[in-house]
N, C-alpha and C positions, 0 to 999 in steps of 0.2 A: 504493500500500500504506500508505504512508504516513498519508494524506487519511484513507484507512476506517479504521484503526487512532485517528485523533484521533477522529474524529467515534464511534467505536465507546466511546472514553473517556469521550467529554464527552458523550454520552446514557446512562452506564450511569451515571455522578455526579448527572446531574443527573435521574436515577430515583431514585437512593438520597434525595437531598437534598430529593423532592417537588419539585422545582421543575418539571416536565413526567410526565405519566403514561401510561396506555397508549398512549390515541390519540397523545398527541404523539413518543412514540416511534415508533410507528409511522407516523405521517406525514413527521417526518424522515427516516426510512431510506428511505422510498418516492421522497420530493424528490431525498434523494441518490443513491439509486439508478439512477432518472431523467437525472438527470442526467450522471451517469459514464457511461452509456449514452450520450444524446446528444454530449457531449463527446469520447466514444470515434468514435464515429458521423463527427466534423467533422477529426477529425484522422486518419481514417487515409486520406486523399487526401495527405497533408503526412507522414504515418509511419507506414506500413502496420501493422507487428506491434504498437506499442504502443496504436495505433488498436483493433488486436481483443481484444487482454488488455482495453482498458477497457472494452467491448462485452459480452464473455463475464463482466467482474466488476461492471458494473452491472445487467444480467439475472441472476445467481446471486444477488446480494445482493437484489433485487427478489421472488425469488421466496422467497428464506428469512426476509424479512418480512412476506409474506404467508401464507407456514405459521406463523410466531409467533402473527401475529395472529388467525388461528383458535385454532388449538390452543394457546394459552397463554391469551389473553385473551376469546377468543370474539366479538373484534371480524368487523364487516360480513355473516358466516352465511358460509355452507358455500359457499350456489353464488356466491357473489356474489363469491369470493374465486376459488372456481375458476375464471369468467368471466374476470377481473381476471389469471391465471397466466397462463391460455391467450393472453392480450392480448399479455403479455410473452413471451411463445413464439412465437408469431405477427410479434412485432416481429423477436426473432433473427433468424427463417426469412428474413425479406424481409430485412434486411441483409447475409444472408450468401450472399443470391442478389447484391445490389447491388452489392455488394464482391467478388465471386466469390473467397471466403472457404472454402474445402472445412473445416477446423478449426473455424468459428464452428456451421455444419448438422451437426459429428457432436457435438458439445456442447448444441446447441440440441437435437437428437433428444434427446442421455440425459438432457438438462432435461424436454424431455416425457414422458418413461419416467416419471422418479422425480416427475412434479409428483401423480397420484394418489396417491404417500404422504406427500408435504410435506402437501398439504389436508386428507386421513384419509377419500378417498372411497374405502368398503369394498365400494358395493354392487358382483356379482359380473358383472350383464348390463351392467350401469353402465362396468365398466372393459375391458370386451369390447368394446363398441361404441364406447369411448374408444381402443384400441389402434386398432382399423378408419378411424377419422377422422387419428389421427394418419400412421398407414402412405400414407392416403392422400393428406395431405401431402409426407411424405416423397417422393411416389412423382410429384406434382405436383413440387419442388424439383429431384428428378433428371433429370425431363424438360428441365427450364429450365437445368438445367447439365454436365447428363452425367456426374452424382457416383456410378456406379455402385454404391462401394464402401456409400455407405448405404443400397442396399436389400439388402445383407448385415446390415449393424448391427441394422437394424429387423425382419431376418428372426431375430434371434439374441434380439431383445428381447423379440418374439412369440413366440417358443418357451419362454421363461421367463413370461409371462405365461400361457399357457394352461393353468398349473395350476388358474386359475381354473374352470377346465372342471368339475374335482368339485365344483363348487358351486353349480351351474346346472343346468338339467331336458336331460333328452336331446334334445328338438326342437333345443334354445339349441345343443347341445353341435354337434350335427350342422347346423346353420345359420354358426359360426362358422368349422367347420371348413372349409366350400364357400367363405366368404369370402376366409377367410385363405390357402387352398390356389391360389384361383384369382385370386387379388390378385396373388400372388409370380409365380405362373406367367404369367400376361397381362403381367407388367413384366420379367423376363426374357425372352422371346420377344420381344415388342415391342422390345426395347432391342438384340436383336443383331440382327435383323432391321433394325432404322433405322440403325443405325450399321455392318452389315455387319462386325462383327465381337462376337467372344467373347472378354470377358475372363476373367481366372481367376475372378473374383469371381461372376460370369455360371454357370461351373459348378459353384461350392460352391455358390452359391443354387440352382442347380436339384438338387443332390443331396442337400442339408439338409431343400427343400421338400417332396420326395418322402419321404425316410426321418421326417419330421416328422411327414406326414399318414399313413404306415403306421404311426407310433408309437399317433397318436389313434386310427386305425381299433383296433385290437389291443385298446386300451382302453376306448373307448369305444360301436363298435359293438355289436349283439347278435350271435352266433355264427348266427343265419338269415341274419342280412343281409349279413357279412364278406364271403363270395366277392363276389358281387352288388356291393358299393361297390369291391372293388379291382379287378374286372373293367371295369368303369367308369372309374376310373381309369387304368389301364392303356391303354385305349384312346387316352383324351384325352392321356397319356404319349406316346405313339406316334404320334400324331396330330399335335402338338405339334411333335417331334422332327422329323417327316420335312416339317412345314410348312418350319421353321429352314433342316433342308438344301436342299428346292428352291429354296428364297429366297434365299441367301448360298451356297451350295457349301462351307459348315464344317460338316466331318465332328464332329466334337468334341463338339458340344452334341446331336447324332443321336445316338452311342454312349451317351452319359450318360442320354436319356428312354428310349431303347430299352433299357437295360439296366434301369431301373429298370421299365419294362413287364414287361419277362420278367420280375424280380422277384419284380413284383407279378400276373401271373396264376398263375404256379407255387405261388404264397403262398394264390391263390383256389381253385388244382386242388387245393392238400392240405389245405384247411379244408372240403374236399364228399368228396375219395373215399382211401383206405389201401391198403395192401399191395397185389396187381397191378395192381388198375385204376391206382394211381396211377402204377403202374411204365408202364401202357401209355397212359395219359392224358398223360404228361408225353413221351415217344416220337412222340408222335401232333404232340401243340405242338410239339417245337422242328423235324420236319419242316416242320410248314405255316410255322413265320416264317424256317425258312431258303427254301423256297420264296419267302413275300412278300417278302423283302427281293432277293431275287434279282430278280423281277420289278421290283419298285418303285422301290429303290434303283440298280440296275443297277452293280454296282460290288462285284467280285469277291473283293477284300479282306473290304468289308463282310459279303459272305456268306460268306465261311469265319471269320470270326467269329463270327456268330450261329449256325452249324452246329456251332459250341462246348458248345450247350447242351443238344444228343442225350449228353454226355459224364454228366450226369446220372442219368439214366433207363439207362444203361449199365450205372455203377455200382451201381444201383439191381439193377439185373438178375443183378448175379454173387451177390446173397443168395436171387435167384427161382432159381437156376441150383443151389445151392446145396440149398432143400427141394424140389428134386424129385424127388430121392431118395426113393423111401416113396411115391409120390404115384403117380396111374393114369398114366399113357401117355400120355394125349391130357387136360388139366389147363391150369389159368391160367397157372402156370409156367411151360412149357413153351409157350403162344399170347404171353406176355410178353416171353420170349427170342428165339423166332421175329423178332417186331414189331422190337423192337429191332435183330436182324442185318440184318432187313428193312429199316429205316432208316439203316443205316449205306451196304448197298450203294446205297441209293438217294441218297444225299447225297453217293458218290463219283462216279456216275454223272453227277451233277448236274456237281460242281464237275471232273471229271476233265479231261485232257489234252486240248485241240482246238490249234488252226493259232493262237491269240491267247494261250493262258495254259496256265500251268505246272500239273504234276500238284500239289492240296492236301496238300505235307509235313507238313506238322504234324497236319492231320484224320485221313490215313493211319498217322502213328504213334499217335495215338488209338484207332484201330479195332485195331490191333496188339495196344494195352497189354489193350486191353479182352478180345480174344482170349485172350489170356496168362494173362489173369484166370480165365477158362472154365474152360481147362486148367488151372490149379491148383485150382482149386477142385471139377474132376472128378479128380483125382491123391489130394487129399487125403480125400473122398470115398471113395475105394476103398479108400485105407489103414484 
């Protein structure tokens, strides 16, 4: 501290004084920069922690003399300097694999975050394609060390970057977004599948990355195409999820894609259809995935969870139950309430009592609550 603080001195004196000018300003801070890095570099086999403070403060001072140097003096041009950051980014990353350093790569990351504003590189595809190379860094770095936790940081960094998106054509918009979507998710998967285990960090990324790319979709799709890209998703969601569990036997990261599927096609069923149909389109879905996960997953539990999601479409049903009052006899309301009781018997039937497992309590006081619901809403009805 000391060291940067003289030499911070005796180069701002000896600017005022003419006696050295831009360049040499700049070139000193770059020597010394350089150097506290290497020096940081030689001593932390001899003194670990004081070894990475000078590492992290000869790279930060490195790369804030070369935002000076553009943006104050307009020394060496734009890309020459970017070139020159990414050097010194590039050098962290490899030290803090060398050193197996986890503190020097989450520093080195938000060094590559912020070096597009230390430079003043505005263009939009520009910094798009910069996030993409860096993540893929990142994502190189954690293979080689098992640093989980920064393909969380750089999943949070990227979510703040993609405001960028209103400033780019819609091809750009819906091209980044397959990138960035299926970056996170191919290094997630990949990473508990190799390691045979799921950290926490493992499921906020898969549930950040999911609700992230419903954010874009929402905003960025056109309302033709919505259903269609989350159906799609949803798939690859589920797909995904039940890869995880026959590969490792962790339930955890299964429940999290697959919830985020049903999410995401009930998100698809009511951007295409309203009032019964969707009453009976959503009745219809949570039958056939309680069915597939019955078959698929084979794990009883698991299906009386997903059988959770008829609870929907239920409620949905005591407002159908509710106008049919006034209505003919034989009416959508009436084929929607049908469907619906028709799906509960059949979900009990499914999950009910045999010679290995217990009658579903919780499903059956669902179907209760739901009944209950009938009946007042045919009580209040009469009154």
């Amino acid at each position: 501290f000391f060291l940067i603080l003289a030499l911070g001195w005796f180069v701002t004196y000896a600017y005022s004084n003419d006696w050295i000018g831009p360049m040499g300003i700049v070139s000193l801070s770059l020597i010394a920069g350089l150097g506290i890095m290497v020096f940081g570099h030689l001593q932390i086999p001899k003194r670990e922690d004081p070894g990475k403070v000078l590492i992290v403060t000869g790279g930060v001072m490195l790369l804030i003399t070369l935002g000076a140097a553009w943006n104050i003096w307009g020394l060496f041009g734009e890309n020459a300097v970017f070139a020159m950051s990414l050097l010194v980014i590039l050098a962290m990353a490899v030290m803090s694999v060398v050193h197996k350093s986890q503190s020097i790569a989450y520093i080195t990351l938000i060094g590559g975050a912020i070096t597009p504003s230390i430079v003043g590189l505005y263009d939009p595809v520009g910094l798009l394609a910069y996030m993409f190379l860096l993540n893929i860094g990142v994502l190189i770095v954690v293979t080689m060390r098992g640093w989980r936790g920064l393909i969380l940081a750089s999943l949070i960094i990227t979510g703040m970057y993609s405001t960028v998106f209103y400033e780019v054509s819609q091809n750009t918009i819906w091209l980044f977004m397959a990138l960035f979507f299926g970056l996170f998710l191919t290094a997630v998967v990949s990473a508990i599948i190799h390691s045979k285990k799921a950290r926490l960090s493992d499921l906020i990324v898969s549930g950040i990355n999911g609700l992230l790319f419903l954010a874009w979709a929402f905003e960025f799709v056109p309302e033709e195409w919505l259903s269609i890209i989350l159906s799609l998703v949803a798939l690859v969601l589920a797909g995904t999820g039940f890869l995880i569990l026959k590969q490792t036997k962790i339930s955890m990261p299964f429940y999290i894609h697959a919830a985020l599927a049903v999410f995401f096609i009930g998100l698809a069923t009511a951007a295409e259809l309203e009032g019964e149909a969707l009453v009976i389109a959503y009745a219809l879905e949570a039958l056939f995935l309680t069915v597939l996960t019955k078959k698929v997953a084979e794990d009883k539990k698991i299906t009386e969870y997903v059988s959770f999601t008829h609870l929907l479409p239920a409620t949905m049903a005591l407002g159908s139950f509710a106008n049919y009052y006034g209505a003919d006899v034989i009416s959508r309301e009436l084929f929607s309430i049908s469907l619906v009781i028709a799906v509960f018997v059949a979900m009990y039937l499914m999950l009910r009592k045999d010679e290995k497992t217990g009658i579903p309590k919780v499903h059956l006081t669902a179907a209760f609550v739901f009944f209950l619901g009938l009946i007042w809403v045919f009580i209040t009805n009469l009154s």
